[in-house]
VEXDREN-2710 file (C-alpha; in Angstrom, 1 decimal):
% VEXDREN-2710
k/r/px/py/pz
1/UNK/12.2/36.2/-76.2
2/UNK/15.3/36.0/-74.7
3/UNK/15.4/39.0/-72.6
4/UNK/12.0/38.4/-71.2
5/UNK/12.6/35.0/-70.4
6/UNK/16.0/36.7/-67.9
7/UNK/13.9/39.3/-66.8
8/UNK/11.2/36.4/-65.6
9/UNK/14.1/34.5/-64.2
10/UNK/14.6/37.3/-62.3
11/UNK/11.4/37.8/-61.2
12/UNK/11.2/34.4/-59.8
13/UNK/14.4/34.2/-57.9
14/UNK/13.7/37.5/-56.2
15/UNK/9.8/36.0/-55.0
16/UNK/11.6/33.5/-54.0
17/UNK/14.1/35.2/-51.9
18/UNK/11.3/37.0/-50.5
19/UNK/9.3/33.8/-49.3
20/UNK/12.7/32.1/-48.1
21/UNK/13.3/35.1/-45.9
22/UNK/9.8/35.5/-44.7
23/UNK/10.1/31.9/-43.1
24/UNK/13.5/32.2/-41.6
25/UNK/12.3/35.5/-40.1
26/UNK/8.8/33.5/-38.7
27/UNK/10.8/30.9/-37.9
28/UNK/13.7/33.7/-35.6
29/UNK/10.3/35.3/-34.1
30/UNK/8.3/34.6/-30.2
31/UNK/9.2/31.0/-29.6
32/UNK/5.7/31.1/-28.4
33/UNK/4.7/31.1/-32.4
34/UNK/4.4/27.6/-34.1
35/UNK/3.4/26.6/-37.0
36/UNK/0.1/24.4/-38.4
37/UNK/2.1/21.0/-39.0
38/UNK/4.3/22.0/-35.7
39/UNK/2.2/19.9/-33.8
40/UNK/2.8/16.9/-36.3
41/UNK/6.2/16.7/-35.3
42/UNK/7.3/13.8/-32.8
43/UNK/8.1/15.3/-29.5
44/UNK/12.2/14.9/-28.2
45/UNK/12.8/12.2/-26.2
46/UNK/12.7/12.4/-22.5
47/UNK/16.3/12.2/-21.4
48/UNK/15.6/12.2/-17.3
49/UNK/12.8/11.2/-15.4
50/UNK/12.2/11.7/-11.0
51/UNK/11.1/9.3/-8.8
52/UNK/9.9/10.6/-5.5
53/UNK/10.0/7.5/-3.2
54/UNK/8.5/7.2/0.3
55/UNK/10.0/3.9/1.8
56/UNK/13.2/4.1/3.5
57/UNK/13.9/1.0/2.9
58/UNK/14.5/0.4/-0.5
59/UNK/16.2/3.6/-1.1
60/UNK/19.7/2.0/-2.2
61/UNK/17.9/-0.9/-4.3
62/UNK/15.5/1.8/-6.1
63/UNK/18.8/3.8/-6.9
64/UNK/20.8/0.8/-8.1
65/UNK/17.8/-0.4/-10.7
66/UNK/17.4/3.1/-11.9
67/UNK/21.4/2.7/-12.5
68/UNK/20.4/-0.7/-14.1
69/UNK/17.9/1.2/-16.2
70/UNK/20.2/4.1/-17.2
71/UNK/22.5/1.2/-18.5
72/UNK/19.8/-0.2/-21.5
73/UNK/17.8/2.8/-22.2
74/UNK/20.2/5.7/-21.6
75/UNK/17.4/7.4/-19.4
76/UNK/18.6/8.4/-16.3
77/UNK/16.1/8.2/-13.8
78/UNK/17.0/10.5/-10.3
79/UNK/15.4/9.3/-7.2
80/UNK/14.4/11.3/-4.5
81/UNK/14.1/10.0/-0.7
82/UNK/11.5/11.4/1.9
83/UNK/10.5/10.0/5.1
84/UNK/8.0/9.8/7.4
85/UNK/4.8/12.8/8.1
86/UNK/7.3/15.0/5.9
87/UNK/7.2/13.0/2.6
88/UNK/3.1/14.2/1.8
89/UNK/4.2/17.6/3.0
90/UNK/6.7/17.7/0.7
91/UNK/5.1/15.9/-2.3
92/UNK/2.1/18.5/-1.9
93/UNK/4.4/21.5/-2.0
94/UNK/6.2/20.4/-5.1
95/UNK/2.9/19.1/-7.0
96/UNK/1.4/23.1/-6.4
97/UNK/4.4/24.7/-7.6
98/UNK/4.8/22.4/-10.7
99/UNK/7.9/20.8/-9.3
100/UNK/6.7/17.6/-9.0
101/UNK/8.5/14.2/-9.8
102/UNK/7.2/12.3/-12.9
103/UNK/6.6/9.3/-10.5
104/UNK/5.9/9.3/-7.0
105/UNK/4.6/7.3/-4.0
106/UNK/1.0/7.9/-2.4
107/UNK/-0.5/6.0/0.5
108/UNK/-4.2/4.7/0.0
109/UNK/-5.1/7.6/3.0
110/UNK/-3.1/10.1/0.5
111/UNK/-4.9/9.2/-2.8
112/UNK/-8.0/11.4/-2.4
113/UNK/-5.8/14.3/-1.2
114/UNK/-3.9/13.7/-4.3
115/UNK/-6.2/12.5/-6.9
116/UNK/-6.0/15.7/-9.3
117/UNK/-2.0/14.6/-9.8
118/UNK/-2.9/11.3/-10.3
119/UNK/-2.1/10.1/-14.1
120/UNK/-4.8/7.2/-14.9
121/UNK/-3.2/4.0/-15.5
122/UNK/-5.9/1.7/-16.3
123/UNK/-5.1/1.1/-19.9
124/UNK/-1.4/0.6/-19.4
125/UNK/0.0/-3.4/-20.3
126/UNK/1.3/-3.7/-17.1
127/UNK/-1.3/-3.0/-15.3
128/UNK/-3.4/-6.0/-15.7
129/UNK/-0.8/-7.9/-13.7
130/UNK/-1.5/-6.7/-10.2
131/UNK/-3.1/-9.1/-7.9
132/UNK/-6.5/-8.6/-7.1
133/UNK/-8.2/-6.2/-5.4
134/UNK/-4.4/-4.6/-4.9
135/UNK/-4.8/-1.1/-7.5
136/UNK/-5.4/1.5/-6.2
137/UNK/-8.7/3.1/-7.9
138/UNK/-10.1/6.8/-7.8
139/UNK/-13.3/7.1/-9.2
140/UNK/-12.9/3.1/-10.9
141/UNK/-9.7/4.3/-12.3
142/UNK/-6.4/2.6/-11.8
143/UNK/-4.3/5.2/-10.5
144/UNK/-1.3/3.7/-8.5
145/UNK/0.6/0.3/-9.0
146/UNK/1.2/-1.2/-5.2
147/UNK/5.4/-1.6/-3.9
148/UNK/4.1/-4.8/-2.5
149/UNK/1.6/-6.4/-0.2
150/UNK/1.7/-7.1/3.9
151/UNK/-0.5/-8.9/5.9
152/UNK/-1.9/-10.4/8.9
153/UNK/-3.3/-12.9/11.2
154/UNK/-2.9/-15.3/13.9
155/UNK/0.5/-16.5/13.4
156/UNK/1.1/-19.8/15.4
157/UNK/3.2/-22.2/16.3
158/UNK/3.0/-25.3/15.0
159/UNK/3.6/-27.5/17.6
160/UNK/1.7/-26.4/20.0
161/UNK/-1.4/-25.4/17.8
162/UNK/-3.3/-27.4/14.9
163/UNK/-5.5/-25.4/12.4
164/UNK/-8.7/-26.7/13.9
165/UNK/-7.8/-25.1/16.8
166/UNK/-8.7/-21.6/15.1
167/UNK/-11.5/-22.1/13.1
168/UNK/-14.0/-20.7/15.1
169/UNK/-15.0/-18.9/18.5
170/UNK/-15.6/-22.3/20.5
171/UNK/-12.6/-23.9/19.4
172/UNK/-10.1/-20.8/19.6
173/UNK/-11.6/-19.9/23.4
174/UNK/-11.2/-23.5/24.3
175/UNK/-7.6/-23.4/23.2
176/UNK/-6.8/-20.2/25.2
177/UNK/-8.8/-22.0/28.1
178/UNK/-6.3/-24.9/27.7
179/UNK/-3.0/-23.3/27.3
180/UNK/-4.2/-21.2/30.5
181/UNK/-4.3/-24.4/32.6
182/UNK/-1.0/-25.9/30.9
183/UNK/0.9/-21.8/31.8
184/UNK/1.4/-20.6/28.2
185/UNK/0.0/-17.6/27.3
186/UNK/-2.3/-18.6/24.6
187/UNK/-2.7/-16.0/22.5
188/UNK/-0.7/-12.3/22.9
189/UNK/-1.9/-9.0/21.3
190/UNK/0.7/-5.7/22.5
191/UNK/-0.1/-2.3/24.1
192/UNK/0.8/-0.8/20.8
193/UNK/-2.4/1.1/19.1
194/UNK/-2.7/-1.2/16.1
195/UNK/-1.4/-4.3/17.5
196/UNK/-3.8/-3.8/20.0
197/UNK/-6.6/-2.9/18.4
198/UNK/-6.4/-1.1/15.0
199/UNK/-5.8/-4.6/13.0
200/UNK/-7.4/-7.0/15.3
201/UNK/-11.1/-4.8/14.6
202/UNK/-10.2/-4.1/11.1
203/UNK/-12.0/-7.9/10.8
204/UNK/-15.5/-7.0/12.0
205/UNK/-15.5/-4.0/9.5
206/UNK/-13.8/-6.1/6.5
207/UNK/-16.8/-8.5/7.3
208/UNK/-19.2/-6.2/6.4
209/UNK/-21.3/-6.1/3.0
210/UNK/-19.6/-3.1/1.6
211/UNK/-17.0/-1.8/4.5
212/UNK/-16.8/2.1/3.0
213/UNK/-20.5/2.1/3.2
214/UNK/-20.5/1.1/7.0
215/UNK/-18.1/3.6/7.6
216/UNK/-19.9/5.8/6.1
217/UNK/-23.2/4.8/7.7
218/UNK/-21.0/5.2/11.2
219/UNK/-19.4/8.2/10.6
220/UNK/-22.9/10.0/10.5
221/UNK/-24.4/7.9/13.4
222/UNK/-26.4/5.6/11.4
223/UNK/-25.2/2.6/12.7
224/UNK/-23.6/1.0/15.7
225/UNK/-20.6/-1.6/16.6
226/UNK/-22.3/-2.1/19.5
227/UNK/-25.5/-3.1/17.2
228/UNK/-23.5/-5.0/14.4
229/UNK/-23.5/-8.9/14.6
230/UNK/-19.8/-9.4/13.6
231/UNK/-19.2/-6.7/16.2
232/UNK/-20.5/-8.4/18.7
233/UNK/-18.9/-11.7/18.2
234/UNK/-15.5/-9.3/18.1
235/UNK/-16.8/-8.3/21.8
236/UNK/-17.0/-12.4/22.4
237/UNK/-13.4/-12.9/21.4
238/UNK/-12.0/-10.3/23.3
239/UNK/-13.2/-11.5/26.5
240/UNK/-11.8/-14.9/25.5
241/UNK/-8.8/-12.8/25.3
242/UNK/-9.2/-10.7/28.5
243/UNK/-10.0/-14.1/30.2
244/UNK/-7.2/-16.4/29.4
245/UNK/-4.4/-14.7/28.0
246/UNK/-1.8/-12.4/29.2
247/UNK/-2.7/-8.7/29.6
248/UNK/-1.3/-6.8/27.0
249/UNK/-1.1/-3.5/28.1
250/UNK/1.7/-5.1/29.9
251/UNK/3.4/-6.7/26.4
252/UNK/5.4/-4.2/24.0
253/UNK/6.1/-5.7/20.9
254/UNK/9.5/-6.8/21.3
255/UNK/8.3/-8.6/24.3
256/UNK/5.7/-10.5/22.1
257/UNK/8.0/-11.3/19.4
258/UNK/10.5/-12.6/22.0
259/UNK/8.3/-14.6/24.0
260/UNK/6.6/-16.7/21.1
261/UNK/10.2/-16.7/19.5
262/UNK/11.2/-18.7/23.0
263/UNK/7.7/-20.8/22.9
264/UNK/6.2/-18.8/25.6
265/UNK/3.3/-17.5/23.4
266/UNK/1.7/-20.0/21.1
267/UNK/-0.6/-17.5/19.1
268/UNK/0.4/-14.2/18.4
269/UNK/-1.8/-11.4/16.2
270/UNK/0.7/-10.2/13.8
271/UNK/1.7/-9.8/10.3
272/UNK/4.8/-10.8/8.4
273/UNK/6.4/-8.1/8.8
274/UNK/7.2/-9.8/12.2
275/UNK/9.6/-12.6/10.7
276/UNK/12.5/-10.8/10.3
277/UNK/12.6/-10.5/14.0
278/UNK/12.0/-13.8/14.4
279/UNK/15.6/-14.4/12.8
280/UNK/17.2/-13.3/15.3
281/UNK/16.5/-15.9/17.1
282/UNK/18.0/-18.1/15.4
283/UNK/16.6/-22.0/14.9
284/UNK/13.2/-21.6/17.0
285/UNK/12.9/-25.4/17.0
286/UNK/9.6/-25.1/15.8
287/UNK/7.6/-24.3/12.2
288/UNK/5.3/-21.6/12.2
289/UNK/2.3/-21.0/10.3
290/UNK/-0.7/-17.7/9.7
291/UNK/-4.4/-18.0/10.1
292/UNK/-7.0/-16.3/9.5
293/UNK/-8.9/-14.6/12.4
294/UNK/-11.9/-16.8/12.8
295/UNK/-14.6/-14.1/13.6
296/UNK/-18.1/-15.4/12.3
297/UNK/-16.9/-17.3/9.6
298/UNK/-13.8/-15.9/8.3
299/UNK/-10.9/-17.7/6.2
300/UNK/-9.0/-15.0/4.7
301/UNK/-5.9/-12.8/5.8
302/UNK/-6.0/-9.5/6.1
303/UNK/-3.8/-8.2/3.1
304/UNK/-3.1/-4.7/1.9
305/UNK/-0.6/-2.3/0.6
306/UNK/1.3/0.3/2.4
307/UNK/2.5/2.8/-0.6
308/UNK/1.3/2.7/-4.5
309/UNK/3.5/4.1/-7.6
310/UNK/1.8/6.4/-9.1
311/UNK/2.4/9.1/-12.5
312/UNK/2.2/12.7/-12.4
313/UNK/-0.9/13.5/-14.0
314/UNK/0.6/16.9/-14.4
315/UNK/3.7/16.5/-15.9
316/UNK/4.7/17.0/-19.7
317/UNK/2.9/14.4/-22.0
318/UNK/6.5/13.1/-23.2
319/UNK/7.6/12.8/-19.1
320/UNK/4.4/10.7/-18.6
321/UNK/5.3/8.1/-21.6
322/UNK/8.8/8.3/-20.1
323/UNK/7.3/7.7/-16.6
324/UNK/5.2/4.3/-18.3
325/UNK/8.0/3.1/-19.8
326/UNK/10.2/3.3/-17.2
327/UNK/7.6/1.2/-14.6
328/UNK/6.8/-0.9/-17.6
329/UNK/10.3/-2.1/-17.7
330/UNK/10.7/-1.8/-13.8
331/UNK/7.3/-4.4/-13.7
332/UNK/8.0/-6.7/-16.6
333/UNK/11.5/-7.3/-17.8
334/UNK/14.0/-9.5/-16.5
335/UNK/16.0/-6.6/-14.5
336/UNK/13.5/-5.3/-12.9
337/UNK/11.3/-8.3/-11.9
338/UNK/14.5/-9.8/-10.0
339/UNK/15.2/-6.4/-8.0
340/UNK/11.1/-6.4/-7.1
341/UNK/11.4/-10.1/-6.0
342/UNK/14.6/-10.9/-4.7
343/UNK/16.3/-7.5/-3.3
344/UNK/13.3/-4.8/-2.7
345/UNK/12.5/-7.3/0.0
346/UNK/8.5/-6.6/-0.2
347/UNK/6.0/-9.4/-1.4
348/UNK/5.4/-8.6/-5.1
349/UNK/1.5/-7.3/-5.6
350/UNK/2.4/-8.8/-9.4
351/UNK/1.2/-12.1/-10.6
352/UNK/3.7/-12.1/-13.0
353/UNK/6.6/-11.9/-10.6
354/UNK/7.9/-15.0/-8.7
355/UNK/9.3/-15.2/-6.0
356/UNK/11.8/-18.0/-4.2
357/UNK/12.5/-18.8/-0.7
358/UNK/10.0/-16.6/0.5
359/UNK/9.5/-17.2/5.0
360/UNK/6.4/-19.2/5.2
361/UNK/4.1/-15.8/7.0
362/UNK/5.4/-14.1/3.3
363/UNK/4.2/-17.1/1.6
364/UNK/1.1/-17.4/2.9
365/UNK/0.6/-13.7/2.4
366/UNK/1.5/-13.8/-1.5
367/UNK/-0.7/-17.0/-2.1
368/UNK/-3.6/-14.9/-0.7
369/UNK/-2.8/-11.6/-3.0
370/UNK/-2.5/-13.9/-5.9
371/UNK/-5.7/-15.5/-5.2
372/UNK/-7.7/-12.2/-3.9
373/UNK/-8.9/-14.6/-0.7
374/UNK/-8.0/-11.4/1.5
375/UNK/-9.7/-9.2/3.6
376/UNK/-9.3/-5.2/2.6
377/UNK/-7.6/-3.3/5.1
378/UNK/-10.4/-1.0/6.3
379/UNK/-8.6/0.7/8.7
380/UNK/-7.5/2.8/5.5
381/UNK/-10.7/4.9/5.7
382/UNK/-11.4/5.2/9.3
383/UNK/-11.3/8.9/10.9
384/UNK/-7.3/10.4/10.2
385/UNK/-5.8/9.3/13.8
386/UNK/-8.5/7.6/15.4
387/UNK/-6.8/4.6/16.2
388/UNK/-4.0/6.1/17.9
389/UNK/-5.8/9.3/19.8
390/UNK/-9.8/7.4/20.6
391/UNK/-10.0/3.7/19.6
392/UNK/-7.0/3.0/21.8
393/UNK/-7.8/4.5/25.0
394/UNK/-10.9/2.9/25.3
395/UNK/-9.4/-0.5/24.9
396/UNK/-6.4/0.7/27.0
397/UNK/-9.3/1.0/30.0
398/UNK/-10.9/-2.3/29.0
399/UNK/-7.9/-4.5/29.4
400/UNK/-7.0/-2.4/32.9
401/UNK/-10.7/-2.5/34.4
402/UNK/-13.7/-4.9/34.5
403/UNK/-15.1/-3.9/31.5
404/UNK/-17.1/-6.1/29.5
405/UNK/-16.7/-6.8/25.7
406/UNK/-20.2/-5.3/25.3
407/UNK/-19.0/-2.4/27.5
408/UNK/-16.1/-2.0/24.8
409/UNK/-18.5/-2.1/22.1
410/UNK/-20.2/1.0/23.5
411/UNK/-16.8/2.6/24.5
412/UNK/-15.5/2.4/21.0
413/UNK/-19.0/3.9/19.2
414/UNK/-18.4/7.0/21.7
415/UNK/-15.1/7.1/20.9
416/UNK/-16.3/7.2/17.1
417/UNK/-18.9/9.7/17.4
418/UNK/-16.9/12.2/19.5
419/UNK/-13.7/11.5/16.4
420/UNK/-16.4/11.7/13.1
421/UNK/-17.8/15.0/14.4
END
């Protein structure tokens, strides 16, 4: 019994030899081979994430928070900088060749171009803070997480102008029609396209039942400004403008920020963007305020968002959890919230975020995001370069000939149809 009990022994270790080197040997063989509970196993941890960034502007804040980042996660987080018509270029060629950053920025205008790359974010925590109206959606998926939020309006100065001044067609052409006979230019739009016209007509279109639609409807000649009732009272206010205020084909921007700095203007059409400017100046002497553009009816601001984060849809799962966690923290802790509100120098698009000694156009602007009383920024979806290349000459010639508001109207649906074909 003793001998077969060795022999068995034997037997045993040498099967088991055999299956112990049959493993290591699948285990040495095409890297491409993995095994049934392979799948089970927790994938390694992200080490580095990319951040492709498209504003200028925050490139040395962006770097110093991933730093910041870096420091309590031990992620590093590379950011890349791109400016300008080369940025979507760019982005493009590194999405097709599988290059791309784990998060990027993309432009409203960019999103449909884009929309394969774009990770869906609509069940992410964070998420459910952005002001209203403010994600950007693809197919009623979130998709990007706005930088922050701009807007616009009639920006006046207080002394010289009281909010029932502006709260309707009568009352704003009779101010104009005063200021004329006191010498101030009342109200100042600038010979720059959307200063002088892109924004100011974004509110007829805003003002329609569903904007895209009317677009739409325009694009394919169904429709007319010319035959639109908030298009018409636009015409009314233009001629209010033509009448009584200074031309502005002869205004440039600086020109219009310096004169209502000085209390030449008293009304300008601008956004807050424009109070940094103002600064320069020094103490104006007077408070300043933003309205809404009072065409038929309106009371909101015209608020929107320039650039979006957004999460490579194509990237490694593990880089897109990496890529959540790192706007998670970058939207929700301490560190982050105070570099989005205090040195990114954008109005947060995040409820949860406060923000202090925010100028009072930026104030106005956030309490409108917060409270989704805005007006969408149509422009988004008009004709790539329509403002700049048709919409502008024809206003160019209204402003420099006799042309009626009406006359405009039918200018700018020409100007359409020749750009939609």
């Amino acid at each position: 019994m003793g001998r077969v009990f060795k022999v068995k022994n034997k037997l045993i270790l040498l099967v088991s030899s055999v299956v112990l080197i049959s493993t290591v040997m699948a285990g040495c063989g095409s890297s491409d081979s993995k095994s049934a509970s392979e799948g089970d196993k927790p994938s390694p941890q992200v080490k580095k994430i990319t951040v492709f960034n498209n504003k200028v502007e925050i490139t040395e804040p962006l770097e110093e928070l991933a730093a910041e980042y870096k420091k309590e996660t031990g992620i590093e987080v590379e950011v890349w900088g791109s400016t300008g018509d080369s940025y979507s270029q760019t982005l493009q060629t590194k999405l097709i060749s599988n290059q791309g950053p784990t998060i990027f920025g993309v432009k409203v205008t960019d999103a449909t171009k884009f929309r394969s790359y774009l990770y869906d974010l609509s069940n992410e925590e964070y998420v459910k803070n952005i002001a209203p109206n403010m994600a950007l959606k693809v197919d009623g998926k979130v998709v990007g997480v706005p930088y922050g939020v701009e807007g616009y309006g009639l920006i006046y100065n207080k002394n010289l102008v009281k909010p029932e001044d502006l709260k309707d067609y009568d009352s704003f052409a009779k101010t104009l029609e005063k200021f004329k006979a006191e010498g101030i230019n009342g109200f100042s739009l600038s010979q720059e396209a959307y200063f002088l016209i892109g924004q100011i007509l974004n509110t007829p279109f805003a003002l329609q039942e569903d904007p895209l639609a009317f677009i739409e409807k325009l694009n394919k000649g169904e429709v007319k400004m010319a035959e639109t009732k908030e298009f018409q009272e636009f015409a009314k206010f233009m001629d209010a403008i033509k009448a009584n205020a200074k031309n502005p084909m002869d205004v440039k921007y600086d020109d219009q920020i310096g004169d209502f700095a000085t209390g030449k203007t008293a009304i300008i059409h601008q956004g807050n963007w424009a109070y940094g400017m103002f600064k320069d100046y020094g103490d104006l002497g007077f408070d300043m305020a933003m309205a809404p553009f009072p065409l038929a009816g309106n009371d909101k601001i015209a608020v929107g968002v320039g650039s979006n984060w957004a999460i490579n849809a194509d990237a490694p799962a593990e880089e897109i959890k990496a890529g959540n966690d790192f706007l998670n923290w970058m939207f929700t802790s301490e560190t982050g919230m105070r570099y989005i509100g205090e040195k990114f120098g954008f109005i947060p698009a995040m409820t949860n975020i406060e923000v202090k000694n925010l100028d009072p156009l930026s104030e106005k602007v956030h309490e409108a995001s917060n409270s989704g009383q805005t007006l969408q920024w149509a422009y988004n979806y008009f004709p790539p370069g329509i403002i700049v290349n048709d919409l502008m000459p024809a206003t160019q010639e209204y402003f420099l000939t006799d042309m009626t508001g009406e006359q405009l109207l039918q200018k700018l649906d020409a100007a359409w149809a020749k750009s939609a074909k």
